[in-house]
PDB file of N, CA, C and O in Angstrom:
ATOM      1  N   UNK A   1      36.718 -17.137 -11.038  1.00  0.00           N
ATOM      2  CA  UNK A   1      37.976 -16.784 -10.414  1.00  0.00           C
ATOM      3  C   UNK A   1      39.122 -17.351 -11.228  1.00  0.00           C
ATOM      4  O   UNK A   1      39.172 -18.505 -11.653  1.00  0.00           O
ATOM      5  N   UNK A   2      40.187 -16.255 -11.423  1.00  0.00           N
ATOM      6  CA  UNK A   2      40.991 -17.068 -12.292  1.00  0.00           C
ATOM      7  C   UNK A   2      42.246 -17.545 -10.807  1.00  0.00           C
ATOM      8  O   UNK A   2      42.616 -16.937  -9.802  1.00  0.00           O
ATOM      9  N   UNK A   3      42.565 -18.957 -11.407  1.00  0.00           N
ATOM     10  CA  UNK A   3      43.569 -19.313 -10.295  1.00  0.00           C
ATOM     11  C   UNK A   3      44.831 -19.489 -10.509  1.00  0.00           C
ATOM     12  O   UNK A   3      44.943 -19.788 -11.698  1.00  0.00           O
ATOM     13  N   UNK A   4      46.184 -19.458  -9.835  1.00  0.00           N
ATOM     14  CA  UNK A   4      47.369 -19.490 -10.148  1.00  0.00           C
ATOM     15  C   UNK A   4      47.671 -20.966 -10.435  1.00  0.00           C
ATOM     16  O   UNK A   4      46.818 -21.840 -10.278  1.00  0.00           O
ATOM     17  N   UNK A   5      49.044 -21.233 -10.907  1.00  0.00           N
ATOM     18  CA  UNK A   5      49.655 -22.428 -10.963  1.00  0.00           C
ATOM     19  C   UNK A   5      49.617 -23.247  -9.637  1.00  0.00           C
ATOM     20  O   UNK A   5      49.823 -24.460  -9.678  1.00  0.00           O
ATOM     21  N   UNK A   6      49.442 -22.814  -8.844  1.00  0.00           N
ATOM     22  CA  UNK A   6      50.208 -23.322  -6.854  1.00  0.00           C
ATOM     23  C   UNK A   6      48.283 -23.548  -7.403  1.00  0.00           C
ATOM     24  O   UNK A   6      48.000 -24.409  -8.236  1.00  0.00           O
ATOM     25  N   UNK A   7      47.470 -22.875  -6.937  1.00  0.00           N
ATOM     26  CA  UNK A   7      46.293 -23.440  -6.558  1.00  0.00           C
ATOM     27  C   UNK A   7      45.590 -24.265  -7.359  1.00  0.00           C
ATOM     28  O   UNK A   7      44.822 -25.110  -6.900  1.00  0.00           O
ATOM     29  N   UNK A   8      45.831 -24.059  -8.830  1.00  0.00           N
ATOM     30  CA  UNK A   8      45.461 -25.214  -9.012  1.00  0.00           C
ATOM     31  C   UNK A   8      46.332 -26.942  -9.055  1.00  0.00           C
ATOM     32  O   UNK A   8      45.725 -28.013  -9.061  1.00  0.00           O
ATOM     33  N   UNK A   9      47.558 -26.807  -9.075  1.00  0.00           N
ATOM     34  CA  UNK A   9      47.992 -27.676  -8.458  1.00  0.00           C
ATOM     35  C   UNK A   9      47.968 -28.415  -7.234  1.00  0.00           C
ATOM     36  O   UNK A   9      48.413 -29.556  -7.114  1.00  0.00           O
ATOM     37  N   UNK A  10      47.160 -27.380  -5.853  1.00  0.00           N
ATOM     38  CA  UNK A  10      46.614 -28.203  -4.622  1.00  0.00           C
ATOM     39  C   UNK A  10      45.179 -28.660  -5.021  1.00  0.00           C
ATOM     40  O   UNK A  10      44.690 -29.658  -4.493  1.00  0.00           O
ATOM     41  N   UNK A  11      44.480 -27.908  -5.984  1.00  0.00           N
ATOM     42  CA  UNK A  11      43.442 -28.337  -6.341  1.00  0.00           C
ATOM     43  C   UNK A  11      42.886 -29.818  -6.997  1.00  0.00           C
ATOM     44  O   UNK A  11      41.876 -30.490  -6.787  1.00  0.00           O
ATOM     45  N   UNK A  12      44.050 -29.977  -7.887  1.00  0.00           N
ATOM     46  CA  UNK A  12      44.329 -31.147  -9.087  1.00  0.00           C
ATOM     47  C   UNK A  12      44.887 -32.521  -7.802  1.00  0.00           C
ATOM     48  O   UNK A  12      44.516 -33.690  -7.913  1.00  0.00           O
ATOM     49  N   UNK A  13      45.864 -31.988  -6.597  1.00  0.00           N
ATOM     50  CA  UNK A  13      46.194 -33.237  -5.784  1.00  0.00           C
ATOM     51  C   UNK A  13      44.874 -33.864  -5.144  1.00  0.00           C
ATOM     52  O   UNK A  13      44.739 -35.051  -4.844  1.00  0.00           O
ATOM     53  N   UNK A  14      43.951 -32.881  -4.992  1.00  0.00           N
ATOM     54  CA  UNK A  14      42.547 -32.932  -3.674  1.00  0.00           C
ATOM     55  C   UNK A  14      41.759 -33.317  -4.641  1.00  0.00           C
ATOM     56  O   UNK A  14      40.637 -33.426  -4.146  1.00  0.00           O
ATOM     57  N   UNK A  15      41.737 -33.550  -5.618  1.00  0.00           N
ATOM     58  CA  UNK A  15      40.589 -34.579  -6.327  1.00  0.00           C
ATOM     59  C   UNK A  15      39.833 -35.474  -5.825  1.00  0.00           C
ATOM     60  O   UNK A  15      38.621 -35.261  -5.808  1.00  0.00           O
ATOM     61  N   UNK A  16      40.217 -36.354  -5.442  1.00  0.00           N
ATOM     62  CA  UNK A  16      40.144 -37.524  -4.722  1.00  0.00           C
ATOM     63  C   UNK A  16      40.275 -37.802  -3.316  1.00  0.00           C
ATOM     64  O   UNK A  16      40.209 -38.929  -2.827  1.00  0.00           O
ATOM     65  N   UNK A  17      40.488 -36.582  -2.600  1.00  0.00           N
ATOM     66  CA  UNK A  17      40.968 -36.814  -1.274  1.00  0.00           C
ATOM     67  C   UNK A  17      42.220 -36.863  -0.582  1.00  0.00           C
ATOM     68  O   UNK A  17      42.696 -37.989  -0.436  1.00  0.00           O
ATOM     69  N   UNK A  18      42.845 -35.908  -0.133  1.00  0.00           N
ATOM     70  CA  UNK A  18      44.196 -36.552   0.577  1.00  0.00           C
ATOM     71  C   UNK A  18      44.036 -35.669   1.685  1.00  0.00           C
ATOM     72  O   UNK A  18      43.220 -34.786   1.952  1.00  0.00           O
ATOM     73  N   UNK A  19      45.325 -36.282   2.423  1.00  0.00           N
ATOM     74  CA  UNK A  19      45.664 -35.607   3.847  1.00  0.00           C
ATOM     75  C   UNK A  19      46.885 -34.756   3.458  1.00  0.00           C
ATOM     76  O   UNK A  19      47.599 -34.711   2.456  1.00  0.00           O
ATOM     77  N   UNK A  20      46.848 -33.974   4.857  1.00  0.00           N
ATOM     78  CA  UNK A  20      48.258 -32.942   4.402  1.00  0.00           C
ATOM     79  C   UNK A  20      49.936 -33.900   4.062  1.00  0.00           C
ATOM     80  O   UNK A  20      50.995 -33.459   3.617  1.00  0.00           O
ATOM     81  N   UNK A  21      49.672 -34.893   4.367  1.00  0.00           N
ATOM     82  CA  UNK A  21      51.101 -35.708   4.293  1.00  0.00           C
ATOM     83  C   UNK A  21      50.880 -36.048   3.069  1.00  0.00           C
ATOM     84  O   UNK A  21      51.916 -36.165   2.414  1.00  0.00           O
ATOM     85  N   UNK A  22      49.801 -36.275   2.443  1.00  0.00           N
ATOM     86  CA  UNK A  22      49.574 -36.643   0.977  1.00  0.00           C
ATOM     87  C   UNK A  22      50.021 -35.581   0.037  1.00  0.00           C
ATOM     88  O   UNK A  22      50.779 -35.733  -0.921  1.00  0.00           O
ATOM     89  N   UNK A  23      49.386 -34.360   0.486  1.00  0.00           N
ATOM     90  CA  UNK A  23      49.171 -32.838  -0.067  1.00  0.00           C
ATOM     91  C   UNK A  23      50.794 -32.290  -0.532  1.00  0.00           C
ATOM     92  O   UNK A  23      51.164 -31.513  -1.412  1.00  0.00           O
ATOM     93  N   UNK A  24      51.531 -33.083   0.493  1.00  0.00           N
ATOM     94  CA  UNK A  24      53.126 -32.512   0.494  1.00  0.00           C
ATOM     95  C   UNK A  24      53.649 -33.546   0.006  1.00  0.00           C
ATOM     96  O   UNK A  24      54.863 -33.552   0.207  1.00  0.00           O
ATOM     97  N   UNK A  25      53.084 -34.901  -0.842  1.00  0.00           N
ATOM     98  CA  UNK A  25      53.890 -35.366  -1.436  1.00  0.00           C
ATOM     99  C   UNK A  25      53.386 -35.536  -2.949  1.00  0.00           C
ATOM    100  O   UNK A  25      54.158 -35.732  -3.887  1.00  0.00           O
ATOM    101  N   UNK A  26      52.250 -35.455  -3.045  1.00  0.00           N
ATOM    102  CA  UNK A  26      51.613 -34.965  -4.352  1.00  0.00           C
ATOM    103  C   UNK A  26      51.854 -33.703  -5.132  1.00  0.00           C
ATOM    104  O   UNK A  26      51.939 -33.649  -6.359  1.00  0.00           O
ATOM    105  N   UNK A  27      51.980 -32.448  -4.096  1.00  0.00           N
ATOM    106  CA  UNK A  27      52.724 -31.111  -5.022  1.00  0.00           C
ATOM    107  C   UNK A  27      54.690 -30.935  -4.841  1.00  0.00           C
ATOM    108  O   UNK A  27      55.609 -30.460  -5.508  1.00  0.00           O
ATOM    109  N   UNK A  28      54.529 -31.603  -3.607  1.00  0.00           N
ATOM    110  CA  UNK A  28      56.413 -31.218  -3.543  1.00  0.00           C
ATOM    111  C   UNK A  28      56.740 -29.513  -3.041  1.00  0.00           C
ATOM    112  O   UNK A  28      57.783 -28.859  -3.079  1.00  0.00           O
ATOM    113  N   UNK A  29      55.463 -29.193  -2.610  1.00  0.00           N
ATOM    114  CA  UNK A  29      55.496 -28.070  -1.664  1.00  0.00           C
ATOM    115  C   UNK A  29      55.973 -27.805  -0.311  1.00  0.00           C
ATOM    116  O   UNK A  29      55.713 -28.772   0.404  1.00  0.00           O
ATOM    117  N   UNK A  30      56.382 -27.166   0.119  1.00  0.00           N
ATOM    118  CA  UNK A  30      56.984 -26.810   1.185  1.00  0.00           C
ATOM    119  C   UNK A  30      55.427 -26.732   2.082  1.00  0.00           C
ATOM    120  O   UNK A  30      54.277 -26.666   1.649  1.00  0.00           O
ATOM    121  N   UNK A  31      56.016 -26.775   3.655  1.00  0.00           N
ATOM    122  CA  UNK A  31      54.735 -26.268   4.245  1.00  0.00           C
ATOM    123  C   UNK A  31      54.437 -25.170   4.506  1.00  0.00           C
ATOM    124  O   UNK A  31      53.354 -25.227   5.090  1.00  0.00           O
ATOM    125  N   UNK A  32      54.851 -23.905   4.392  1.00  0.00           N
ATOM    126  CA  UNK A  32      54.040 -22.934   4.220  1.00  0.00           C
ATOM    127  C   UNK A  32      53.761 -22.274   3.439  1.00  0.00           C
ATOM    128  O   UNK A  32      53.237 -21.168   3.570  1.00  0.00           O
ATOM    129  N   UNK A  33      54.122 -22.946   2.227  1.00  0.00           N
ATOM    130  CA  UNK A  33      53.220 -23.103   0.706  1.00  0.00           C
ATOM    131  C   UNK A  33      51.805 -23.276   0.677  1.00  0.00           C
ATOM    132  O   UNK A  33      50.882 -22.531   0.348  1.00  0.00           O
ATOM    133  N   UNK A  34      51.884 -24.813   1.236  1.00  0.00           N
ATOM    134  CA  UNK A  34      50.600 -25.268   1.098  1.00  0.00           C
ATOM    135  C   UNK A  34      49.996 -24.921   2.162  1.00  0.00           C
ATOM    136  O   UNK A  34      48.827 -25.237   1.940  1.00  0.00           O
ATOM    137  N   UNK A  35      50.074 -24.293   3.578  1.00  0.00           N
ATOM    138  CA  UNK A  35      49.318 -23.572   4.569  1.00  0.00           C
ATOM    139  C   UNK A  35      48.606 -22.736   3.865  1.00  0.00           C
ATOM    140  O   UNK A  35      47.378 -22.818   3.869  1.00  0.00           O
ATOM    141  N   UNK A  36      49.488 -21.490   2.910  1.00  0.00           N
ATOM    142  CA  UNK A  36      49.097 -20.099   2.482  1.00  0.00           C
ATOM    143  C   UNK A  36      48.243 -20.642   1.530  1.00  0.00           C
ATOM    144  O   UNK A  36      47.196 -19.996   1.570  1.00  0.00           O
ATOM    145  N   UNK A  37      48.158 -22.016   0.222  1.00  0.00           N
ATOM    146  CA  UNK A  37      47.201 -22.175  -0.110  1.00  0.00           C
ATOM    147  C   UNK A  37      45.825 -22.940   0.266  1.00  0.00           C
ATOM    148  O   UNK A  37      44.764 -22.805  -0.344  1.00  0.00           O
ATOM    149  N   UNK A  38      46.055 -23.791   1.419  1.00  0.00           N
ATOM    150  CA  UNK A  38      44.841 -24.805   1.681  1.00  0.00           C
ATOM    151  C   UNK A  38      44.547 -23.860   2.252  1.00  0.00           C
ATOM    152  O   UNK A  38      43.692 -23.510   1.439  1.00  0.00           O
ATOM    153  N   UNK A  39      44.491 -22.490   3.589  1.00  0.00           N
ATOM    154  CA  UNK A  39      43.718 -21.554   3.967  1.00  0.00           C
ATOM    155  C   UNK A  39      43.005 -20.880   2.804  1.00  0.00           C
ATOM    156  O   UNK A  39      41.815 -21.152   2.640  1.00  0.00           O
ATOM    157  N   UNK A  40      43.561 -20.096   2.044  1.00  0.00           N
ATOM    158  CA  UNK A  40      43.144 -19.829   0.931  1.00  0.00           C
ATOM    159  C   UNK A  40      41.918 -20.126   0.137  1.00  0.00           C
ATOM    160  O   UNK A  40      41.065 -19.358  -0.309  1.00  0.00           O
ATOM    161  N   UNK A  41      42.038 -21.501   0.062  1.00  0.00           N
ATOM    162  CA  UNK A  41      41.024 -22.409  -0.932  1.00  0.00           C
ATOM    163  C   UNK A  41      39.975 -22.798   0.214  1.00  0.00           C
ATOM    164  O   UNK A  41      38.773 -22.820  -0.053  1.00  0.00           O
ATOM    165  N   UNK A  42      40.323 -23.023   1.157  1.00  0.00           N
ATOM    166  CA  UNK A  42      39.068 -23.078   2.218  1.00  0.00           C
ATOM    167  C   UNK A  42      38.280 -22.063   2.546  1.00  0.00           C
ATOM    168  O   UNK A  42      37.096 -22.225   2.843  1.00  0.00           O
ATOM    169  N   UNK A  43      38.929 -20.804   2.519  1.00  0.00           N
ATOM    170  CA  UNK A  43      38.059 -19.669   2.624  1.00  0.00           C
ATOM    171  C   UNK A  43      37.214 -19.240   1.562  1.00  0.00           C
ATOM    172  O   UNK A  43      36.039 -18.891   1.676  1.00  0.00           O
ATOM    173  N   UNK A  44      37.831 -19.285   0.618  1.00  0.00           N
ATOM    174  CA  UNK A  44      36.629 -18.921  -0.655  1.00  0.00           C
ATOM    175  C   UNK A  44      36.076 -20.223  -1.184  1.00  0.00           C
ATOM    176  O   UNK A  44      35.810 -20.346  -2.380  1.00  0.00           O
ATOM    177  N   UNK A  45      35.866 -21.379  -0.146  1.00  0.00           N
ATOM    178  CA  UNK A  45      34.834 -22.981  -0.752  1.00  0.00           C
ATOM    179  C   UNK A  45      35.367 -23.383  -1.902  1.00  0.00           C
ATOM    180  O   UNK A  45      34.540 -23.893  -2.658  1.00  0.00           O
ATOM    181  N   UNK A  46      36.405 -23.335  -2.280  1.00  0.00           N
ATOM    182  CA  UNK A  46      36.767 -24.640  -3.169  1.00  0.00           C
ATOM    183  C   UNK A  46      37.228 -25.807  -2.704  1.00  0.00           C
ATOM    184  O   UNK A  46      37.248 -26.796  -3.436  1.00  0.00           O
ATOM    185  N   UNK A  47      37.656 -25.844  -1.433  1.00  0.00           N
ATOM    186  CA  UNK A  47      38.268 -27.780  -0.585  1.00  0.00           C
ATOM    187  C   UNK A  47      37.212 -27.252   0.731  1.00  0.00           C
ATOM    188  O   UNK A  47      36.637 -26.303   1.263  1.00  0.00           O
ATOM    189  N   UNK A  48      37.488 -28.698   0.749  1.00  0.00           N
ATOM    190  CA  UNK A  48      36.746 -28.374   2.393  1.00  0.00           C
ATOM    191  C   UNK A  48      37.402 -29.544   2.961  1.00  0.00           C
ATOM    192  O   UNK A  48      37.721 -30.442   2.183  1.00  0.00           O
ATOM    193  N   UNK A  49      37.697 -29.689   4.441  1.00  0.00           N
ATOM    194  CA  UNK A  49      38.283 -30.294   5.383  1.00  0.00           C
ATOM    195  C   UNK A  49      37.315 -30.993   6.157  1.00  0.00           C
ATOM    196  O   UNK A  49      36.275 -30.550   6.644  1.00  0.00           O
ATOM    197  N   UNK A  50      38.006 -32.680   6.231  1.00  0.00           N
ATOM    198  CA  UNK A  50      37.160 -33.415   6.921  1.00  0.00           C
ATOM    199  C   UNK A  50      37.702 -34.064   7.658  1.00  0.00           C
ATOM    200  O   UNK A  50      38.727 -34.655   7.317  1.00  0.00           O
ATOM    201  N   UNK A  51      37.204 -34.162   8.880  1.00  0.00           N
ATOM    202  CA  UNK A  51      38.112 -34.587  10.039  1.00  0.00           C
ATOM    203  C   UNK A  51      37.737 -36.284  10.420  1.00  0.00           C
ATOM    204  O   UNK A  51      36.702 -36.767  10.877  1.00  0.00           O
ATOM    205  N   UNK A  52      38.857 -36.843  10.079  1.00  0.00           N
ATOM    206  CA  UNK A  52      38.709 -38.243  10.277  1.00  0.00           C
ATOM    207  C   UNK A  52      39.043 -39.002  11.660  1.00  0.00           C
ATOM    208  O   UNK A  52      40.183 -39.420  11.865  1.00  0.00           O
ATOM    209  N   UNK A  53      38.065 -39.155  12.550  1.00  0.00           N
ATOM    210  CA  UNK A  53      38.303 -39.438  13.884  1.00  0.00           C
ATOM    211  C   UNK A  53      39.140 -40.979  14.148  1.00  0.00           C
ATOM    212  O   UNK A  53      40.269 -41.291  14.530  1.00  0.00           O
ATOM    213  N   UNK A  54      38.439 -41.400  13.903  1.00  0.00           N
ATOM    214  CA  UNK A  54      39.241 -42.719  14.148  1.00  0.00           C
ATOM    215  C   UNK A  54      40.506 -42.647  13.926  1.00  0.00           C
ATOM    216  O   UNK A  54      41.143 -43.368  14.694  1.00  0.00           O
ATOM    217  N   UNK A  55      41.385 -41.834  12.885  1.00  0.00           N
ATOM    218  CA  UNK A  55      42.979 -41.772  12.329  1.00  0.00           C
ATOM    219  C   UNK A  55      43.459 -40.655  13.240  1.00  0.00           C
ATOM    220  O   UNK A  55      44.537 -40.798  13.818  1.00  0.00           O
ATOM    221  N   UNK A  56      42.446 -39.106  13.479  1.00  0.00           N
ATOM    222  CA  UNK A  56      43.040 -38.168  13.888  1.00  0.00           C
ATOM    223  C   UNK A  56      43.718 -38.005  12.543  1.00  0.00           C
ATOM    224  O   UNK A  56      44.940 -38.128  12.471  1.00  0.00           O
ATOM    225  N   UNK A  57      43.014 -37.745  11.515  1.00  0.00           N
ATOM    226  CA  UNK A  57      43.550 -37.062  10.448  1.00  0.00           C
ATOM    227  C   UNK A  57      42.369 -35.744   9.782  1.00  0.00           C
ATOM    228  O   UNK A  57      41.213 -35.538  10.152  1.00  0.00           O
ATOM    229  N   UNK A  58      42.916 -35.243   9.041  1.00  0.00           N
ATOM    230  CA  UNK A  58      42.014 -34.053   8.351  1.00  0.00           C
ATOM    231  C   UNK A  58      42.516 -34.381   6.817  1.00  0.00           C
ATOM    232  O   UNK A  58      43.685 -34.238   6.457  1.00  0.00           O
ATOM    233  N   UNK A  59      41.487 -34.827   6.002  1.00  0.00           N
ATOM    234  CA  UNK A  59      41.683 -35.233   5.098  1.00  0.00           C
ATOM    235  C   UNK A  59      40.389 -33.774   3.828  1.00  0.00           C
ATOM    236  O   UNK A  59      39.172 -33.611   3.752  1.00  0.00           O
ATOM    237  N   UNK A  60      41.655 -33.070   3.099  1.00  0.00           N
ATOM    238  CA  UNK A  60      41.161 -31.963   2.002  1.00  0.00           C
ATOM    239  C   UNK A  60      40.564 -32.648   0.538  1.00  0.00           C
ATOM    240  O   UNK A  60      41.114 -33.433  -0.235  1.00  0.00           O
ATOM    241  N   UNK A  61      39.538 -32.170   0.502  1.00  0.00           N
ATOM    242  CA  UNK A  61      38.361 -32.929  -0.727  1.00  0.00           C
ATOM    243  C   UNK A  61      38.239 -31.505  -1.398  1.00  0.00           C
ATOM    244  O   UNK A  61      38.643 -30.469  -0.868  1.00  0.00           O
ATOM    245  N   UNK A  62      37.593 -31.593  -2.707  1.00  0.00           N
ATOM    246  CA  UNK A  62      37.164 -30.455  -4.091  1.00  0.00           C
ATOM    247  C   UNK A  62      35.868 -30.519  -3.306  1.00  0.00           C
ATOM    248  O   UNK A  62      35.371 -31.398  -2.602  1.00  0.00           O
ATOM    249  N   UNK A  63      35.325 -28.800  -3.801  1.00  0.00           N
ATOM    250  CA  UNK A  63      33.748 -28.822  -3.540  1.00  0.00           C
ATOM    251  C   UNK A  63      33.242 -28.860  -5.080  1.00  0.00           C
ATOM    252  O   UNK A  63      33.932 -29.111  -6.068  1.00  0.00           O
ATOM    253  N   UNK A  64      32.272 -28.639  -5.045  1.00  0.00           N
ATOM    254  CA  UNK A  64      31.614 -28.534  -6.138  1.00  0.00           C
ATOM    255  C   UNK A  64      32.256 -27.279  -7.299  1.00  0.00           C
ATOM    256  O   UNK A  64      32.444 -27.294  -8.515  1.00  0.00           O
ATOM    257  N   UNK A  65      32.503 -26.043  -6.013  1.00  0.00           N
ATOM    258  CA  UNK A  65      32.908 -24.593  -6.979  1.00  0.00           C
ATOM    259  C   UNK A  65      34.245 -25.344  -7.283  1.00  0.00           C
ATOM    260  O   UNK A  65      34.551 -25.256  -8.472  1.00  0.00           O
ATOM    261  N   UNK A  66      35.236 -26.155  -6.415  1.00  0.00           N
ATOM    262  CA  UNK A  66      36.584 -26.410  -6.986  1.00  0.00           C
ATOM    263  C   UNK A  66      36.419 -27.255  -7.830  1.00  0.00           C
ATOM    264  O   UNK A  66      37.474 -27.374  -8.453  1.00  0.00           O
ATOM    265  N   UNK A  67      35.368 -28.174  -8.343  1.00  0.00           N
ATOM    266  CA  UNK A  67      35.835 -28.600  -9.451  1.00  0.00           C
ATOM    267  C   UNK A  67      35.528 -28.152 -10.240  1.00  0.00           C
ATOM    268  O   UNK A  67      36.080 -28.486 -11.288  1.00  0.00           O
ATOM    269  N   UNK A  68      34.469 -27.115 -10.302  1.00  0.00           N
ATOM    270  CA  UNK A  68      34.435 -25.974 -11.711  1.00  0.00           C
ATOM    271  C   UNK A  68      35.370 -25.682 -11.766  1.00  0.00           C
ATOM    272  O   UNK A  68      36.109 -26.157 -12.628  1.00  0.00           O
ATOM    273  N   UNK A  69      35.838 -24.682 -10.802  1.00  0.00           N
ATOM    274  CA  UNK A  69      37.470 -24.070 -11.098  1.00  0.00           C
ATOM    275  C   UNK A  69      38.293 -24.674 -11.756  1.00  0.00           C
ATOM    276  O   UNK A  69      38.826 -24.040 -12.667  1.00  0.00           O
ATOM    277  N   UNK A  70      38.676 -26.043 -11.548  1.00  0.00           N
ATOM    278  CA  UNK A  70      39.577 -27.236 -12.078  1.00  0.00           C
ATOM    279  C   UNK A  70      39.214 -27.451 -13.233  1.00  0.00           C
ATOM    280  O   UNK A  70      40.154 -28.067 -13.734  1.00  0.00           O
ATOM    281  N   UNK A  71      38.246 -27.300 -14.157  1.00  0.00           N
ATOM    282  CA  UNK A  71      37.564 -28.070 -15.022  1.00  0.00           C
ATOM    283  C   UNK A  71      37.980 -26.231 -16.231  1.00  0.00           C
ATOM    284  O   UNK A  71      38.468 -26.207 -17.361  1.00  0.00           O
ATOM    285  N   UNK A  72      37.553 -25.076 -15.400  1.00  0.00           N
ATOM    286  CA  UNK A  72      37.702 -24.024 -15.974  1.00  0.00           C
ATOM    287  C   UNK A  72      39.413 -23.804 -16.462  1.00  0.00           C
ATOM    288  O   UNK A  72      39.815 -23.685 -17.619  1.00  0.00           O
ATOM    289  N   UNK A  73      40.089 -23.796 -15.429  1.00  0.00           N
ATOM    290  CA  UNK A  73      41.014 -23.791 -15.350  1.00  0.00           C
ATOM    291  C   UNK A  73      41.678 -24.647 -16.390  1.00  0.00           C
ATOM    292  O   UNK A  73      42.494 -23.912 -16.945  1.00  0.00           O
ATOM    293  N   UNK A  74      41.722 -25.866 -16.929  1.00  0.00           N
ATOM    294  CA  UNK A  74      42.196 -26.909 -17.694  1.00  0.00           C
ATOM    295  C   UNK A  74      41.531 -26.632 -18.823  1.00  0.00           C
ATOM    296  O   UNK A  74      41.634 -27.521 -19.668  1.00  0.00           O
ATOM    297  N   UNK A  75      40.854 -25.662 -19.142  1.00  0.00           N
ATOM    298  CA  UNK A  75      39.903 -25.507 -20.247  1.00  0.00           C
ATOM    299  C   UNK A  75      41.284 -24.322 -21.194  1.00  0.00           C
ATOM    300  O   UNK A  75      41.973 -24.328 -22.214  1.00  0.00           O
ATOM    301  N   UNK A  76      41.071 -23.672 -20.282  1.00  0.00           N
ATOM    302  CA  UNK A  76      41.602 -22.094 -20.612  1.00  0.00           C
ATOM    303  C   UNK A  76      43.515 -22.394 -20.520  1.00  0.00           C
ATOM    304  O   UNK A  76      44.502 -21.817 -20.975  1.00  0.00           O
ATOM    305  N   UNK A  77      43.337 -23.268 -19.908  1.00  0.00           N
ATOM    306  CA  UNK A  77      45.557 -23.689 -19.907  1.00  0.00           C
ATOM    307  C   UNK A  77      46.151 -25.013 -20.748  1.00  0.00           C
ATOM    308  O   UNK A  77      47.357 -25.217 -20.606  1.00  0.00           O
ATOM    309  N   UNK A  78      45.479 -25.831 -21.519  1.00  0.00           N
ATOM    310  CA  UNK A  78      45.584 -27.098 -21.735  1.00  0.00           C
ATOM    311  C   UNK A  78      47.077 -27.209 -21.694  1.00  0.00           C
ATOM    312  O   UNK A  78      47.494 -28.143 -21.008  1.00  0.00           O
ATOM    313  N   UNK A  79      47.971 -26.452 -22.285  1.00  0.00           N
ATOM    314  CA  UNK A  79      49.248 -26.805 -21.880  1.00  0.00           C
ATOM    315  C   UNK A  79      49.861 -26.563 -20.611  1.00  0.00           C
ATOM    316  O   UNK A  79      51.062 -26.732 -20.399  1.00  0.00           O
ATOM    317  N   UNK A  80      49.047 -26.174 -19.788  1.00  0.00           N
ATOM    318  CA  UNK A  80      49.688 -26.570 -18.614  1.00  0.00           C
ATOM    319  C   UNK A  80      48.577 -27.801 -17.414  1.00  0.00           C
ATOM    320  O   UNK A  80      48.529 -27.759 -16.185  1.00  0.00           O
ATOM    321  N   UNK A  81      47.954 -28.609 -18.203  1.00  0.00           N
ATOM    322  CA  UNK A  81      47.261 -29.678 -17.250  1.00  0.00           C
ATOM    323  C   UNK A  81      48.293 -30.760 -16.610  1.00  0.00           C
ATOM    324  O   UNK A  81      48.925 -31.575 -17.282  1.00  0.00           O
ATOM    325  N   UNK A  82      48.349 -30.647 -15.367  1.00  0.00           N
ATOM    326  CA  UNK A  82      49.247 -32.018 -15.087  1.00  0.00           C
ATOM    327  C   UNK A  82      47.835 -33.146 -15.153  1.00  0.00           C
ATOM    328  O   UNK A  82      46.679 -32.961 -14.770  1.00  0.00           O
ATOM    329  N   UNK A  83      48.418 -34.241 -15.740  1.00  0.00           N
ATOM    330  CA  UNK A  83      48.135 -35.592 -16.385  1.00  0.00           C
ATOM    331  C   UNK A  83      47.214 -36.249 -15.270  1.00  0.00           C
ATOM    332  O   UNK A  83      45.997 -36.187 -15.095  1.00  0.00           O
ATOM    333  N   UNK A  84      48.318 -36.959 -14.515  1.00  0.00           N
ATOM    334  CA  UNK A  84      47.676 -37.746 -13.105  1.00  0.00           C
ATOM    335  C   UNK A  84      48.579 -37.135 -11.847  1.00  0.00           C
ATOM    336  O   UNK A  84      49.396 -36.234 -12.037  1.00  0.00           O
ATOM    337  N   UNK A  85      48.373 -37.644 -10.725  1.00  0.00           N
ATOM    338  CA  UNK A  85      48.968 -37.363  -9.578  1.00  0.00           C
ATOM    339  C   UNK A  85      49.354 -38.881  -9.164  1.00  0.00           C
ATOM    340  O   UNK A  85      48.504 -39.745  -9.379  1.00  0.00           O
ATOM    341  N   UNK A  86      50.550 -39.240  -8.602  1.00  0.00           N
ATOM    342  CA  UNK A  86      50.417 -40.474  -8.360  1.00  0.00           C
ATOM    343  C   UNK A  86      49.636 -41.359  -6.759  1.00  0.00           C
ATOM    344  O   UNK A  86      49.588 -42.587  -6.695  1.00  0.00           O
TER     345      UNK A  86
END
């Protein structure tokens, strides 16, 4: 799948794990940016959502296909890899 700039940029924040308050401060997206893409990426299995009870949070992780994608993706764009996320 080839992916846009927006998805792989929610892709590249969810490396490691974040929550949507993370998600919106790691891309600088609006929220129904990142609605139209975290639905998106959940439907075709690249993040998947995990619901953290104790916080009452939902915290978005890479699956396996998203980090191919990520890995494909950075292959085929090198000038456009963002670096780190902070």
């Amino acid at each position: 799948m080839t992916l846009t700039f927006a998805q792989y940029s929610i892709l590249k924040a969810t490396e490691k794990g974040v929550t949507y308050p993370q998600l919106e401060q790691e891309t600088n997206f609006d929220y129904l940016m990142i609605n139209y893409y975290i639905e998106g990426l959940l439907a075709i299995g690249m993040l998947c959502a995990n619901d953290k009870e104790e916080s009452n949070t939902i915290s978005y992780q890479l699956t396996d296909e998203g980090t191919d994608s990520l890995d494909e993706y950075e292959r085929a764009n090198p000038a456009l890899v963002i670096k780190d996320f902070q």
